[in-house]
C-alpha positions in Angstrom: -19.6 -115.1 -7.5 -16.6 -114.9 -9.1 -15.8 -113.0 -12.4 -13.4 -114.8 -14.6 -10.7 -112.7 -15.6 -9.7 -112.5 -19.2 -5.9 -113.2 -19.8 -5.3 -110.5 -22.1 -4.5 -107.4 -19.0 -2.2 -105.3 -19.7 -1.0 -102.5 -17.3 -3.0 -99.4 -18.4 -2.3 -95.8 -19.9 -4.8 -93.3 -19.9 -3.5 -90.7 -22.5 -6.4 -92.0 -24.6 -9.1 -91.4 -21.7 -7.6 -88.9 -19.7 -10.6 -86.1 -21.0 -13.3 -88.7 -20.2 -11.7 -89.6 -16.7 -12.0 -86.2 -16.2 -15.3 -85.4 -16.7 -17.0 -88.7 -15.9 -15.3 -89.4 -12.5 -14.4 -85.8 -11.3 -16.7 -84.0 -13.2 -19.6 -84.7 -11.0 -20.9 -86.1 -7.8 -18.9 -89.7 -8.4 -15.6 -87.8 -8.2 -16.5 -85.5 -5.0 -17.9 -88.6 -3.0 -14.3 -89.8 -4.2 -12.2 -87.1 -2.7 -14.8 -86.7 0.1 -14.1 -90.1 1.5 -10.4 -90.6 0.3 -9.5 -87.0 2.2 -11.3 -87.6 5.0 -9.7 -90.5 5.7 -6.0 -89.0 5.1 -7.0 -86.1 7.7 -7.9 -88.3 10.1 -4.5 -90.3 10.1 -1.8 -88.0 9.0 -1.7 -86.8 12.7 -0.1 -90.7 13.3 2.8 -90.3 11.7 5.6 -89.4 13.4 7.6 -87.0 11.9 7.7 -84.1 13.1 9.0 -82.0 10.0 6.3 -81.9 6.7 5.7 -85.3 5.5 7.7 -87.5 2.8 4.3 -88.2 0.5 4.6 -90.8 -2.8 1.9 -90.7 -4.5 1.9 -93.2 -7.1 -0.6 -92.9 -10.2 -1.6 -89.9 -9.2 -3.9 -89.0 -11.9 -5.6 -85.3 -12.3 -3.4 -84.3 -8.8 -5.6 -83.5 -6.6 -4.9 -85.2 -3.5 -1.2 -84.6 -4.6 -1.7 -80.8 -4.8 -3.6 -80.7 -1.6 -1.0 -81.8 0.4 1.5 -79.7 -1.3 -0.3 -76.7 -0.2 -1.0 -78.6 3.2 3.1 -78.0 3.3 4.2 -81.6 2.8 7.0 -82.9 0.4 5.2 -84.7 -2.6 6.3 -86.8 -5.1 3.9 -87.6 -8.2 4.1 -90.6 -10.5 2.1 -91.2 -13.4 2.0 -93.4 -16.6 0.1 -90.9 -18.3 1.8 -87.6 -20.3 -2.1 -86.4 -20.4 -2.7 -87.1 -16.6 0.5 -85.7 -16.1 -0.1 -82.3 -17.7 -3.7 -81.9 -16.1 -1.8 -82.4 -12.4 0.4 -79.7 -13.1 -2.0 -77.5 -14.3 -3.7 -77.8 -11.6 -0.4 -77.4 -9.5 0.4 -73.8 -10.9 -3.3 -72.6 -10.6 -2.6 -73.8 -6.5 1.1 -71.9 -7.2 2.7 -75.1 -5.5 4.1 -76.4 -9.1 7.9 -76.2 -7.9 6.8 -78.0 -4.2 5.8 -81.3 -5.9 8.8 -83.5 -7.5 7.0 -84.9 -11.2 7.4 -88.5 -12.6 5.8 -89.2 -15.9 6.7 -92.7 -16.2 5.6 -96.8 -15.1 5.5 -97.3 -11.5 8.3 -100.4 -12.4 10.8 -97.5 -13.3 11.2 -95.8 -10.1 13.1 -98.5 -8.9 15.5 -96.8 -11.0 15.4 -93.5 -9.2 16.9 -92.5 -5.3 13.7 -91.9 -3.9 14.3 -92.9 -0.8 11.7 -93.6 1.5 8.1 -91.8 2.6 6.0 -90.9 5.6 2.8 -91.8 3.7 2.6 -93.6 0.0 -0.6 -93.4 -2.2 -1.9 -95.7 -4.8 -5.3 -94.9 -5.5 -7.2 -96.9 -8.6 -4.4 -98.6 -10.2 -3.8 -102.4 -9.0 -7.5 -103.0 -10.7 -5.6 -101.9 -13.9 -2.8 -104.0 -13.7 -1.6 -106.8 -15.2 0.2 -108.3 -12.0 -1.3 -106.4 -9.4 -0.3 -108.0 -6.3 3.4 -107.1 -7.5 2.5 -103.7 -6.9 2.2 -104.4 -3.2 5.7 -105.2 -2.7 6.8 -102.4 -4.3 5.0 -100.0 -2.1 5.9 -101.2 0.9 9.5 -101.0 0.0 9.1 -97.4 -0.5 7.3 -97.4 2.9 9.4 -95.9 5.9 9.2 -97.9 9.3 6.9 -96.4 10.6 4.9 -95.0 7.3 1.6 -95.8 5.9 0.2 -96.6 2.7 -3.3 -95.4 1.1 -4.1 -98.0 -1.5 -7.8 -98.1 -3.1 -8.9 -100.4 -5.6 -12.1 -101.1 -7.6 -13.9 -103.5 -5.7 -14.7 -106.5 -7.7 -17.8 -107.6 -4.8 -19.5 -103.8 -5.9 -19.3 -104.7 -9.9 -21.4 -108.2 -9.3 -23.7 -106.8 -6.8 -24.8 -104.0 -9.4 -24.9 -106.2 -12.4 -27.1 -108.4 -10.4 -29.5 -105.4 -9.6 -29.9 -104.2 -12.6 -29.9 -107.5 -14.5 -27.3 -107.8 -16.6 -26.7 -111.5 -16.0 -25.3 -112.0 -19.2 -22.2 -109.9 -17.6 -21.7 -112.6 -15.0 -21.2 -115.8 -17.1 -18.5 -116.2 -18.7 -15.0 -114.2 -19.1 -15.2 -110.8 -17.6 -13.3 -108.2 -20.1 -13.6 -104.8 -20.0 -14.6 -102.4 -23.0 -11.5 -100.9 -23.7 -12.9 -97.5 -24.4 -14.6 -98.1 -20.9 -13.6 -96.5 -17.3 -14.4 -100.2 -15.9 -11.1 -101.4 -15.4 -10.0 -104.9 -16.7 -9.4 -106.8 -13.2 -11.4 -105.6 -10.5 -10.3 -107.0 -7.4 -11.5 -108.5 -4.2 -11.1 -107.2 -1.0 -10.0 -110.3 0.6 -7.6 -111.0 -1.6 -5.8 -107.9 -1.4 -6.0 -108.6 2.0 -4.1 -111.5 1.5 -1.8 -109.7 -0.7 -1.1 -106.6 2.0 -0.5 -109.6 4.9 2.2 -111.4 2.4 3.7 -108.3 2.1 4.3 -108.0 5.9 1.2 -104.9 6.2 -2.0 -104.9 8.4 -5.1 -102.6 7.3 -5.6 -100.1 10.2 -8.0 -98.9 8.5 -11.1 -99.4 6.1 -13.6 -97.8 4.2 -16.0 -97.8 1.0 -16.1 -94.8 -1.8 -19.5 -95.0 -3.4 -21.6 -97.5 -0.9 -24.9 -96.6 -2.2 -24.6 -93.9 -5.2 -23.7 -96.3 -8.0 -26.8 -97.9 -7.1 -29.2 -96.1 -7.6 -31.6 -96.0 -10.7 -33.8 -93.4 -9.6 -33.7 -90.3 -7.8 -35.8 -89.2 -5.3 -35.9 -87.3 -2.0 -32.3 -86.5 -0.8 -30.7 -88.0 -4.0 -31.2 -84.1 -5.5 -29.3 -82.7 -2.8 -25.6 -83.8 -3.5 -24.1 -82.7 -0.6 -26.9 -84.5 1.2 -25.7 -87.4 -0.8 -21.9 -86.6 0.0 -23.0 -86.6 3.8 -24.6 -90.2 3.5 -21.6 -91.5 1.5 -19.3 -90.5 4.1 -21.5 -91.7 7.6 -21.9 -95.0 5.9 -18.9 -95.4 4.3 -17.0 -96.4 7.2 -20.3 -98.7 8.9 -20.6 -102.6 8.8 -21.7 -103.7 6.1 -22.4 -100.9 3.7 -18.5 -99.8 3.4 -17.9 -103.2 1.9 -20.6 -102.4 -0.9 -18.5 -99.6 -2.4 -17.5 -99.2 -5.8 -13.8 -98.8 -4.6 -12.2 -99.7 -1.2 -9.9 -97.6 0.9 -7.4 -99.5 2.8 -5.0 -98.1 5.4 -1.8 -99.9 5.9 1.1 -100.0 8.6 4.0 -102.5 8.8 2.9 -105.8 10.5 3.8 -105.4 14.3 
């Protein structure tokens, strides 16, 4: 099944929802799964690149900073980029209490409006949870690998449009799946979720292969009830991130991690 977008997307600022980001996503379990799987995955292929001095690291829409300010203290060159003055502030906040504030370069402005700017190019790019927010997300793509260096990679996740059926159908809200598909506004379900094999599509039209794949979330969102190791989050963490990377559960989760390279 297929949801039918509405027309009216518009690329998203979350000054307005920055508090309830906050505290629903990285307030809780949802948010550590998140990080879990996300940082995980960066450990296990920063050792690829070849650069030998600290890394060139974009991270566009970087949100609360966490992934930015742990590879600051990790040594590496960051540069942050956010739409959001809110998100913005919280990310530097976060920044001083690390005492890396001055090793991150800050951009409070649209993605579009670094083209603007002599970034050059980076080791590793992020873009985690913004195409889905879009309102021309596959022009993202481009843009990312052009920031991209030769032999860089790109960490792009998304909110996975085959996850937001599945859990509808569970818990029976058919009336969700017929029709238009638009978000609440005031909601933290973005407008346009997307489907992995379309962003495949986009990434290969964009001259990138996925190396790498995973799912954030493959069975937490799920469940209704709790029981047994459900009370034990780290229990929970340790599930998410064994079966986050298996056929076919990783395709299940509520986002997808994708890692990129330049088509060889």
């Amino acid at each position: 099944m297929v949801y039918r977008l509405s027309n009216n997307i518009r690329d998203r600022n979350f000054d307005d929802l920055s508090e309830k980001f906050s505290r629903k996503v990285y307030g809780g379990l949802k948010g550590d799964i998140r990080l879990a799987v996300i940082w995980r995955d960066l450990l296990a292929v920063l050792p690829l690149l070849e650069s030998q001095a600290p890394l060139r690291i974009l991270d566009i829409g970087g949100g609360l900073g966490q992934l930015t300010v742990a590879l600051a203290k990790l040594g590496h060159q960051v540069v942050y980029c956010d739409l959001s003055e809110q998100m913005l502030e919280a990310a530097q906040k976060l920044a001083v209490e690390a005492a890396v504030l001055d090793k991150i370069i800050w951009h409070q402005q649209p993605y579009q409006a670094l083209e603007g700017e002599d970034l050059g190019q980076f080791d590793l790019v992020m873009c985690h949870a913004v195409m889905e927010w879009l309102a021309e997300p596959e022009a993202l793509i481009e843009r990312l690998h052009c920031y991209m260096a030769p032999s860089g990679l790109l960490s792009l996740t998304f909110y996975n449009q085959n996850a937001l059926v599945y859990r509808n159908l569970i818990r029976g809200n058919f009336n969700v799946l017929q029709g238009e598909f638009a978000a609440d506004p005031g909601s933290l379900t973005p407008g346009a979720p997307l489907q992995p094999d379309i962003v495949q599509q986009w990434l290969e039209q964009a001259g990138l292969a996925t190396d790498y794949s995973s799912g954030i979330r493959v069975f937490h969102d799920y469940v209704t009830t709790q029981r047994g190791g459900h009370e034990n989050p780290q229990a929970v963490i340790d599930m998410e991130l064994r079966h986050s990377v298996q056929e076919p559960f990783k395709w299940l989760g509520r986002y997808i991690h994708f890692i990129c390279a330049a088509a060889r």
